[in-house]
C-alpha positions in Angstrom: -63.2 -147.4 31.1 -61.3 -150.2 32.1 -62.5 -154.0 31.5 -62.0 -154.4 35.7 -64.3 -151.4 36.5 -67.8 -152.2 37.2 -70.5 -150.9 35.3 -72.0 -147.5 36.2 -75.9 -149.0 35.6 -77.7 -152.8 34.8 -79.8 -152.2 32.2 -82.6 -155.3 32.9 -85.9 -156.4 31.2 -89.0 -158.0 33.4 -89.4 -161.6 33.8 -85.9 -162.7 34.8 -83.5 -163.5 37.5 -80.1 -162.0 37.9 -77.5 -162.5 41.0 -74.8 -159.8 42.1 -72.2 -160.9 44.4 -70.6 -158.9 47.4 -66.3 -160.0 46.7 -64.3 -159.5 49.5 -61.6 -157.4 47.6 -59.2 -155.7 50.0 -60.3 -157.3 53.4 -57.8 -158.8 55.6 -60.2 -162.1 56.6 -59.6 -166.0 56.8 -62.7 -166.7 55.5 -65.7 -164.7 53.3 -68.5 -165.4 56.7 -66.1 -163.0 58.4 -68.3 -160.3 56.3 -71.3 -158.6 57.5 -73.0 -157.5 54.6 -76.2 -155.3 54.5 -77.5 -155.1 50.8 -80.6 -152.3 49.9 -82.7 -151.7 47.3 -85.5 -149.7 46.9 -84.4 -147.7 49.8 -85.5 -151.0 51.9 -83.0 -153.1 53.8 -82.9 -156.4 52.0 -83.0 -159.7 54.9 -80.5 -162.2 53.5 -80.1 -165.9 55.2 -78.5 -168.0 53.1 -76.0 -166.3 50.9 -74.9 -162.6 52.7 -72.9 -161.9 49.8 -75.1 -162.5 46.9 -78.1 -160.7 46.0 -80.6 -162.1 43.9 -83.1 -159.7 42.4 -86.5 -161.8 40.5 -88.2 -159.4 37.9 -91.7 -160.4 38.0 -93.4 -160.5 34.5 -95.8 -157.8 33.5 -96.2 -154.7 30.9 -94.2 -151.4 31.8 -95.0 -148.4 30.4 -91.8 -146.7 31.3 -88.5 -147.8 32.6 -88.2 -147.9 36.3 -84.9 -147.0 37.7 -83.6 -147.8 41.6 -80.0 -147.9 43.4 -79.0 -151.2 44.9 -76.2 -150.4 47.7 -73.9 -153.1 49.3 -71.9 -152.1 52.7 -69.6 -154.8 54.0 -67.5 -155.0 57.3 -65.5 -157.2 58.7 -66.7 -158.3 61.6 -63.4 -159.5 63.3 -61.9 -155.5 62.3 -65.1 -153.2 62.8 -62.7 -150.2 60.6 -62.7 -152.3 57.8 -65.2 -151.1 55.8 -66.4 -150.8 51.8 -69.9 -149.9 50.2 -70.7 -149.3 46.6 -73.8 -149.5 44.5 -74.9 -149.4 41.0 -78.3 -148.3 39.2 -80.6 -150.9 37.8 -82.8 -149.9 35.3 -85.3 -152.3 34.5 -87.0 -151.9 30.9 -90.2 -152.1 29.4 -90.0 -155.1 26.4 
């Protein structure tokens, strides 16, 4: 695959913090708060107030006894151009140490 493509799955251990970030590739905005973004994991919507375009996802410690696998999705729009639209989402697998 190409060094630009993202990654198909985020392989991730417990006890740790990691941020993904929503990029406004493609958009025609002024300004990145143009974006309404609605992130989801674990099937849940996700409630985000102070950075919409970053999701920060804090692994807890603890002992797995198998790895746990779940789909975070991002869907932007812009709200000034309600057809401009983009969604992806990748798999995190989170590992037991």
């Amino acid at each position: 695959k190409a060094a630009t493509q993202k990654p198909e799955k985020i392989i991730l251990n417990p006890d740790g913090n990691t941020s993904f970030s929503g990029l406004p590739y493609f958009f025609n905005i002024k300004k990145a708060e143009d974006l309404k973004y609605q992130w989801t994991f674990q099937n849940q919507s996700v409630i985000q107030t102070e950075k919409p375009g970053v999701f920060n996802l804090k692994i807890g410690p603890g002992e797995l006894s198998a790895a746990i696998t779940q789909d975070l999705k991002l869907y932007a729009q812009n709200s000034k151009n309600l057809m401009q639209t983009a969604s992806d989402k990748i798999k995190i697998i989170i590992m037991p140490k």
